[in-house]
N, C-alpha and C positions, 0 to 999 in steps of 0.2 A: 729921094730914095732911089738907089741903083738897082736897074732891074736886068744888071749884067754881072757876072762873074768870071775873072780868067783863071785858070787854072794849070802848074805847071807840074806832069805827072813822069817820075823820073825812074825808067826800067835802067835796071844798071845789074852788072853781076856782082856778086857777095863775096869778100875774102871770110871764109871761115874761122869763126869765135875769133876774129882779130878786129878790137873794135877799134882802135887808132887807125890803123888801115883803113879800114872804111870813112870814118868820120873825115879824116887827111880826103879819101876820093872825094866825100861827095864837096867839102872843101871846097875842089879845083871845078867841081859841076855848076857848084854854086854861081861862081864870078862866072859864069856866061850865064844866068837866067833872064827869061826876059823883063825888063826892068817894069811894066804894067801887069804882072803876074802878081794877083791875092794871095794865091795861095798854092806851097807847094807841099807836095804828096811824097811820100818815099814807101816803099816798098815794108811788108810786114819785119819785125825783126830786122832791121837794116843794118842795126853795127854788129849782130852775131851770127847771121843765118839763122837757120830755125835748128838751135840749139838745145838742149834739154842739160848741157854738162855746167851747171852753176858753179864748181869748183874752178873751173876755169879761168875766171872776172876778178876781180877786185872785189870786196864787199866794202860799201850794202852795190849790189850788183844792178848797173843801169845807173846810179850816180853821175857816171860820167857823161853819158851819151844825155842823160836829163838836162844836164846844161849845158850841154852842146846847143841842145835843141831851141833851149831858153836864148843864147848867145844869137844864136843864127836869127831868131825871129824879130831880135830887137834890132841888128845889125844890117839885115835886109829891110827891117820892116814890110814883113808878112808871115803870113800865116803857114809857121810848120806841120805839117802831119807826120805821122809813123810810128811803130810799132816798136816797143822794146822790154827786153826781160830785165824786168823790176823787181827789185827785191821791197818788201813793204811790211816793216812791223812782222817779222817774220816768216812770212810767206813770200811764191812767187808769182808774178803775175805777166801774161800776155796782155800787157798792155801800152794801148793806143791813141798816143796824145796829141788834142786839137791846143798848139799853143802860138797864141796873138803876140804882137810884136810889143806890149804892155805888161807880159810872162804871167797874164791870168786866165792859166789853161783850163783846161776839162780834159779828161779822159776820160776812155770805155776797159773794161778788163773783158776780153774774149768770153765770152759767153762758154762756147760751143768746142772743149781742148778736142784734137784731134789724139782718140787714144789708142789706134793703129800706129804714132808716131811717140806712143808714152807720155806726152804731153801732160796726162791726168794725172803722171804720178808726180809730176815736179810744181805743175802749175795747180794755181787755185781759180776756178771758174771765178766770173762775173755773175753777177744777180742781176743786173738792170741794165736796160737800155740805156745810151748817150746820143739825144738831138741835140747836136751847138745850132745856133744864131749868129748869124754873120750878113751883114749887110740887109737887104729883105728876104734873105735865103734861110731855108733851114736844111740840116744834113746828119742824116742819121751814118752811126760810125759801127764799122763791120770791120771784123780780119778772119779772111780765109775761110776755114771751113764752116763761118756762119751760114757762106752762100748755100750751102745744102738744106737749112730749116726756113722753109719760107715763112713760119709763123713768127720766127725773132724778129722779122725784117717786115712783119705786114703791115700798112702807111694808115690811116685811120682820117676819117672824114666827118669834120664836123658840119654839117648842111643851113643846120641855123647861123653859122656866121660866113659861111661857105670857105671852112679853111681846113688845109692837110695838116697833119704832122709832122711830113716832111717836104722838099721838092726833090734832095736826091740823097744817095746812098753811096758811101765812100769806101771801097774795098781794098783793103793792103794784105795782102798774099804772098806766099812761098809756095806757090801750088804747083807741082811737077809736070812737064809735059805728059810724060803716058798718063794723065787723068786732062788731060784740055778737053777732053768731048764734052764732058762734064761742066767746066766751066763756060764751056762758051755756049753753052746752052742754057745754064740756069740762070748768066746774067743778062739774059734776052729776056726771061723768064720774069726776073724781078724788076725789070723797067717796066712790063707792061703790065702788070695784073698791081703794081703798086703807081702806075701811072707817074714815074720819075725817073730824072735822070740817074745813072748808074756809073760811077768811075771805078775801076780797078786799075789796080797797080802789082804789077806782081814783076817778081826777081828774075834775072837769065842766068846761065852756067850752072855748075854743077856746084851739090853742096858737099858737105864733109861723108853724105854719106852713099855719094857717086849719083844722087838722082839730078838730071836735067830737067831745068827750066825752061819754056821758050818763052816764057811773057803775058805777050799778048794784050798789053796795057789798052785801055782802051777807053772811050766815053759812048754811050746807049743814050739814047732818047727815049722818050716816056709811049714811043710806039715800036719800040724793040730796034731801030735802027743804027746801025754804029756810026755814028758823026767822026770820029777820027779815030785813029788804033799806033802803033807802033810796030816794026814790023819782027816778026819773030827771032830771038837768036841775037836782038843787036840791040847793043845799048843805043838811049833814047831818050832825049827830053823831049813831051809832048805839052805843047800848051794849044789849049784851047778855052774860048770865051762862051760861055753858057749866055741864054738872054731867058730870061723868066718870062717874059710874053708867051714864047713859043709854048715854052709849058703849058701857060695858062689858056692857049688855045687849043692846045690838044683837051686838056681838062673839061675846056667848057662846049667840047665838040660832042664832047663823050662823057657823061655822068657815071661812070661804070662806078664811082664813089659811092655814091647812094645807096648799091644794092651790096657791098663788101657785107663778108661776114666775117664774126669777130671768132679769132680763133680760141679765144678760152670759151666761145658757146659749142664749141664742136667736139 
């Protein structure tokens, strides 16, 4: 059992609701990955920006970029991540799919729509959480504006067998520079009060509706420190390899598990 994971996390700018364009980019990103890389990340919404204009697409809208994603994971053989607007049985969804090089995915549908951006009036929330399993890892699946509700995201400790729910938290994001304070604070925040690692991935350049990205892609350690980052403003493949020991010595340094509380008691 591997108690390592690599990971290749890919800040790139967004051609606006053009998903061929993009798909074509990451494409060309693709053929340089590094060939020991599990598992690659793409940014929220990756083939349309963070778009709300469904007339836009093709229907059933995200068909296409679905088996992109399918295609890519059998053909690298690894594991795709990223976010896309799904059309499903009539509704839309912000959703964010973990798919194996076997094309027997999971997905999350955003919990949390962001409806300063109307999001809530196009998309349809999620109800439920998504932990995938992969190798002896577990990874709870987040996009964007989750990181604001620390309870969607809180880790849970079982003592009788001494196991978490998860070891880290996978964030795909469009989140705008004039709000980075925000984020590079809260995902300090959820690495260490949830004792795990924390990936984010977020977009650069401007979208369709003139806001700037800087990024800021990054991997946390389960004691809030940034292990590696991407640097702002520049596209970026970041790989980096997790080792689950570390984890599990910070865990067993610090029981802070034991005393969590659960947030539907509060």
């Amino acid at each position: 059992m591997s108690h390592k994971i690599k990971f290749s996390l890919l800040q790139t700018d967004l051609v606006w609701e053009d998903e061929l364009a993009n798909l074509n980019k990451f494409d060309a990103i693709l053929k340089h990955i590094d060939p020991d890389t599990d598992v690659i990340v793409l940014p929220e919404m990756f083939a349309t920006g963070f778009t709300m204009n469904i007339k836009n697409f093709a229907k059933p809208v995200g068909k296409q970029v679905f088996e992109w994603l399918k295609l890519k994971a059998a053909k690298l053989q690894k594991v795709m991540v990223g976010s896309v607007l799904t059309e499903f049985e009539g509704r839309y969804y912000n959703r964010m799919y973990w798919m194996p090089p076997d094309g027997r995915y999971t997905y999350y549908d955003k919990k949390h729509l962001f409806q300063m951006g109307g999001e809530h009036k196009i998309m349809t929330a999620g109800k439920t959480r998504t932990i995938v399993k992969y190798k002896s890892w577990r990874f709870l699946l987040q996009i964007c504006y989750d990181l604001r509700f620390p309870c969607w995201a809180r880790n849970q400790y079982d003592s009788e067998n001494d196991q978490f729910a998860y070891d880290g938290i996978i964030f795909v994001a469009n989140w705008p520079e004039k709000r980075k304070y925000a984020y590079e604070n809260l995902l300090k925040a959820r690495a260490i009060e949830n004792q795990s690692y924390v990936l984010w991935v977020n977009r650069i350049g401007k979208d369709g509706h003139n806001n700037a990205h800087s990024g800021d892609t990054k991997i946390i350690d389960p004691h809030g420190k940034i292990l590696t980052f991407a640097p702002s403003f520049q596209e970026k493949n970041l790989t980096f390899e997790l080792d689950k020991k570390t984890l599990q010595n910070a865990r067993n340094a610090f029981k802070v598990g034991l005393d969590w509380d659960s947030c539907e008691n509060i």
